[in-house]
N, C-alpha and C positions, 0 to 999 in steps of 0.2 A: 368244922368244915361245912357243914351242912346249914349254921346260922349264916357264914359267910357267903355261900350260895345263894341262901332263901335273898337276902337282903342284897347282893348284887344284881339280882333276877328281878328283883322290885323295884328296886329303884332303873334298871334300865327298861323295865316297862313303862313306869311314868314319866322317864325321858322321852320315850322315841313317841307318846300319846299325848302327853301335855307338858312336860317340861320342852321338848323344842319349842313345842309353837307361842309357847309365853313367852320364850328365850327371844323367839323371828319377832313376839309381839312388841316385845322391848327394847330392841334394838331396832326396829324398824321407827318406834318414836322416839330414839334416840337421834339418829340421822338419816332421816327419810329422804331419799331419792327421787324428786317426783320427774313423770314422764310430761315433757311438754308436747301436749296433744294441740291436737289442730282439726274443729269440726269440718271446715272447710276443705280440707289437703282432699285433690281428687288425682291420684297416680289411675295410671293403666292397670289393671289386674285380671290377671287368669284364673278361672278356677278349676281344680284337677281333682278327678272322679279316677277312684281307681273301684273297678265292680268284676264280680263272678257272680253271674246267674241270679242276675238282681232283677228281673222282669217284675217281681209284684211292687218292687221301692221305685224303681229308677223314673220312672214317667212324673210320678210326685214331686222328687227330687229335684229332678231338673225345671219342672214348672215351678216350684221353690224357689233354685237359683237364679230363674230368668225374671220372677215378680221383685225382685231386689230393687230397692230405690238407688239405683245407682244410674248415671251416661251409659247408652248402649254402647257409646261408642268407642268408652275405655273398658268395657268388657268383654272376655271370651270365654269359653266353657271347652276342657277339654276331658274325655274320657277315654278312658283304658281300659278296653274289655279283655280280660284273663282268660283266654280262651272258654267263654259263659257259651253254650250249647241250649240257652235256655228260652232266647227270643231277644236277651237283653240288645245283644244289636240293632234291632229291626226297630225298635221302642224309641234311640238314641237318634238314628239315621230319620226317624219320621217326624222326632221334635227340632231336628236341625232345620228340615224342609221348612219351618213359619215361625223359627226364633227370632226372635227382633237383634238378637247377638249374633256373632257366628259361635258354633258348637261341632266340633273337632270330634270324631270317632276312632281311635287307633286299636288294633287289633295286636294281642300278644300273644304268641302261639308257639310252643309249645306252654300249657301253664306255667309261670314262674314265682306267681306270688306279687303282693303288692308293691312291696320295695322296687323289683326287677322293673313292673310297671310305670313307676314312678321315673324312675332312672329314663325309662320309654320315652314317658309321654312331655319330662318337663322341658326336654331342647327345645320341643316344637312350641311351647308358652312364649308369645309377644310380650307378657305384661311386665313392668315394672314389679308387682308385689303378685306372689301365687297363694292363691289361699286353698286349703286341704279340707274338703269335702267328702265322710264319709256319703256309699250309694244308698243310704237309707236314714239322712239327717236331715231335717229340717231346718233351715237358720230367720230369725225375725228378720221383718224387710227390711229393714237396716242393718242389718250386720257386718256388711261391707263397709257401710260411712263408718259404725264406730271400730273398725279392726283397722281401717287404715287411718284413719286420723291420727293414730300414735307414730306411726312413720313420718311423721313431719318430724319428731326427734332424731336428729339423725345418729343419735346412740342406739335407737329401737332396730333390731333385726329381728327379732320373732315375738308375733302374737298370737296369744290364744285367749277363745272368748268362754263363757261359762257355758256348762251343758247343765238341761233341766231335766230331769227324767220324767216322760210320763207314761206314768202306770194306769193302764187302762181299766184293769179289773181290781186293784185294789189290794193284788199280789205281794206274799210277805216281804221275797226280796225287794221289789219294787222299793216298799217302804226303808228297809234299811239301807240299799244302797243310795235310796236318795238324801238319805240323812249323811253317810259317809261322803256326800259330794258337796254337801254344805259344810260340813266339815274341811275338804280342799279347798275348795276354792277359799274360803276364809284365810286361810293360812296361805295362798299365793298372792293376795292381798296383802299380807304382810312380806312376803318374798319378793314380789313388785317394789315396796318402801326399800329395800336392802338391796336391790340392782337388776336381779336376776329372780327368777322363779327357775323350780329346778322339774318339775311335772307337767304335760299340757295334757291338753284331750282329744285333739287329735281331728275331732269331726271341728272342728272350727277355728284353724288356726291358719296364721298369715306370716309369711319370710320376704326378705328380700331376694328375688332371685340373685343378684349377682353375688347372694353369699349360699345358696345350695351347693353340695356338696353331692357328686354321684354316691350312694352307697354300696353296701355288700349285699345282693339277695337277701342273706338269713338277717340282718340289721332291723331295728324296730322303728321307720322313721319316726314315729310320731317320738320318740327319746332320744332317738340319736341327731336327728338332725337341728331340734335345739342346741343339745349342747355342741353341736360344733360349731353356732352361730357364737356359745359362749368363750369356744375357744378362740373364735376369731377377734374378739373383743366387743363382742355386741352384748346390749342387753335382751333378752329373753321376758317380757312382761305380761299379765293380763288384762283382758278387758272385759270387765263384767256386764257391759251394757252390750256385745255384743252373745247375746244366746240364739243357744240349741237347743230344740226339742230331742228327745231321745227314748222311744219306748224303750222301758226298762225289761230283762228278762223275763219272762213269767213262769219259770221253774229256777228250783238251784241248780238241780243238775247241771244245763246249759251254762247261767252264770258261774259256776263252776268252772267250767270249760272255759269257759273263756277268761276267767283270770287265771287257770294253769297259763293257758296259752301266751298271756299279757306276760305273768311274773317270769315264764322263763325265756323270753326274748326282752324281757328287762335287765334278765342278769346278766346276757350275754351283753349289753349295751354298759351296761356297768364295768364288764370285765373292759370291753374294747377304748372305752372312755378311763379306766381307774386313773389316769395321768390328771383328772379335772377336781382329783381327789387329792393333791400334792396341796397341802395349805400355804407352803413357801412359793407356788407358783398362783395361785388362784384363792388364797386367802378365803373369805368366809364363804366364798362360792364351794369349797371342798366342804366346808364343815354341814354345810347344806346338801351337797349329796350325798356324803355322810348318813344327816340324818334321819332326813327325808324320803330318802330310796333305799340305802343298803341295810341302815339300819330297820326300817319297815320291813321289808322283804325277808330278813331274817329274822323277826319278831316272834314266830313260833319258838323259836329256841329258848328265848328267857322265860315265855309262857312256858313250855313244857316244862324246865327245871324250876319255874314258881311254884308249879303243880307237887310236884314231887316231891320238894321239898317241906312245900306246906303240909301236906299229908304225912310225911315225915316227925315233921314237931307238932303239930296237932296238939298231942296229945297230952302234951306243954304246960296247954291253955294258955293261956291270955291273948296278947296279939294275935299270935300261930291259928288260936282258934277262931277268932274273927277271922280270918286270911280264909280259914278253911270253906265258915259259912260263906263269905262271897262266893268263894270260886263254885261251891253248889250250887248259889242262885244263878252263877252267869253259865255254868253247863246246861245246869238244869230247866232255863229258859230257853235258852237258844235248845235244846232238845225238844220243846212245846214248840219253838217254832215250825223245828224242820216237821214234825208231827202233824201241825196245821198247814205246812206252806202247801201240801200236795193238792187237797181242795180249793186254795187260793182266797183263805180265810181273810179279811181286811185286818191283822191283829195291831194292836198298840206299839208305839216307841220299845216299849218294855220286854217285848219278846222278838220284835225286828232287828234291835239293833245288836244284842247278845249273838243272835245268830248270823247276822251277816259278818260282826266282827271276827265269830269262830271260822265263818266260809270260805274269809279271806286268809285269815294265817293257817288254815287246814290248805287250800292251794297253793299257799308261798310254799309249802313243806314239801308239797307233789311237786312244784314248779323245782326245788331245790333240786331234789331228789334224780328229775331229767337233767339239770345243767350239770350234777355232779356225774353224770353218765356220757353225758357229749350230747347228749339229742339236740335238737335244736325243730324250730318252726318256720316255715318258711311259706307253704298257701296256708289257704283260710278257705272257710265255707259264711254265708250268707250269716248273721245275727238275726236268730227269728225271737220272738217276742215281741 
């Protein structure tokens, strides 16, 4: 029982790490999907800021959105303040007064959370295409040309562009999470070739309005409301040329928090959506949320019993004890990290990435642990870093 284990625990670790994305790599040039873009397509577009107590981001932000190489005149800027007590109003209402666009302030009171805001603010969007605007993301001046250009397909109903992290001081998470984001976006590239990508990011993504969907307050739009573009029968694709800058955390603690916070309004969007999980109704698009998300998110579990189990036969030798030396070097780094990340050491690939990989399935495990209990998330606080 115990070889049975060790070897089911391993090999579904190198599925849900590298055996899918070889799987997406091979199938994607097996029969590649391409999106027919169009650099020219100039649709109307909104774009909607949902903020709490964003005074030190927001004024960049929106000077950000408004230098966009885009027609003033198929653009609008709408913001939802979360009842912010913090000036964020005053910030919004002063950059509308000499925006060359119009720029919409709405007020949601009592707090509700982003979603709630969302639900708020998008009736009031004129545009053709909305695009979703963290209040503290930077997007390159074109970001707009290349998110909508894919909307000339008229299979395309949700885009997302690539996010870049940057790490200002050279901070350990910095370094692994930006290598874990080179790592997605690689692999939505091959999920773009197969129809659908099943992940976006949230600070730079674009839908058609007339296929949003109001959600539930506690809902994670930046997950659900993809895949309900998927249910409708739209594609969900990337766009790598349109990026986001995105200061990276500069503690785990924080980055911590906030993928508890991420993974368990993921799972709830998982449980809400498991229908997109039926392979006899949505075919390789199940086998991709499957992988991609449920399988990930539950990932500590085949680590924990590879752990256990390896330590178990160890003592075996041969394989067993190889199994064992890795798994000390990949504790045992990622232990040198968390060690270094508190002074904000610049350290190498080699002890950044061990430990952000532990940080993440150490949070899927807390995130589990709340969705098995009922909690749920619903506001949010400011991302400092």
């Amino acid at each position: 029982m115990l070889k049975l284990l060790f070897w089911l625990s391993l090999l579904l670790l190198m599925y849900i790490y590298a055996g899918y994305p070889l799987l997406a790599r091979m199938l994607a040039a097996f029969r590649p999907i391409p999106v027919n873009r169009e650099d020219g397509y100039r649709p109307s577009v909104s774009i909607v800021i949902a903020a709490f107590n964003e005074a030190a981001d927001i004024r960049a932000t929106l000077e950000n959105k408004l230098a966009q190489h885009y027609p003033s005149e198929l653009l609008e800027i709408l913001v939802v303040s979360d009842g912010s007590d913090d000036g964020t109003d005053d910030i919004v209402t002063t950059i509308a007064s000499e925006a060359r666009c119009p720029v919409h302030l709405v007020r949601q009171e009592p707090r509700q959370g982003k979603t709630s805001g969302l639900n708020l603010l998008i009736p009031r969007a004129t545009g053709d295409i909305l695009l979703f605007a963290d209040a503290n993301s930077h997007w390159d001046v074109n970001a707009i040309n290349y998110l909508v250009s894919n909307f000339a397909d008229p299979d395309v109903g949700y885009v997302t562009g690539k996010m870049v992290y940057a790490n200002q001081d050279g901070s350990l998470v910095g370094d692994g999470c930006s290598a874990y984001m080179k790592y997605e976006n690689r692999l939505r590239e091959y999920e773009t070739q197969l129809g659908s990508i099943v992940g976006v990011d949230g600070g730079i993504d674009a839908m058609r309005k007339s296929l949003h969907q109001t959600l539930q307050a506690d809902q994670l739009p930046d997950f659900v409301q993809p895949l309900k573009v998927v249910e409708q029968g739209y594609r969900v694709v990337y766009e790598p040329r349109a990026l986001l800058k995105e200061n990276t955390n500069d503690d785990s603690d924080s980055e911590f928090s906030m993928r508890v916070r991420v993974g368990l309004r993921a799972l709830w969007a998982l449980k809400d959506m498991a229908h997109l999980m039926n392979p006899f109704r949505f075919g390789l698009f199940a086998l991709q949320m499957v992988s991609h998300k449920l399988l990930r998110y539950l990932a500590f579990i085949p680590l924990a019993m590879f752990t256990i189990t390896t330590l178990a036969l160890a003592p075996r030798g041969g394989f067993y004890s190889v199994c064992l030396f890795g798994l000390i070097a990949l504790y045992g780094l990622g232990w040198v990290g968390r060690r270094n990340e508190v002074p904000g050491q610049n350290l190498s690939f080699l002890y950044s990435a061990p430990y952000y990989f532990l940080l993440l399935n150490v949070a899927s495990f807390k995130a589990t642990l709340a969705f098995i209990k009922g909690e749920k998330k619903v506001v949010w606080n400011p991302r400092k870093g």
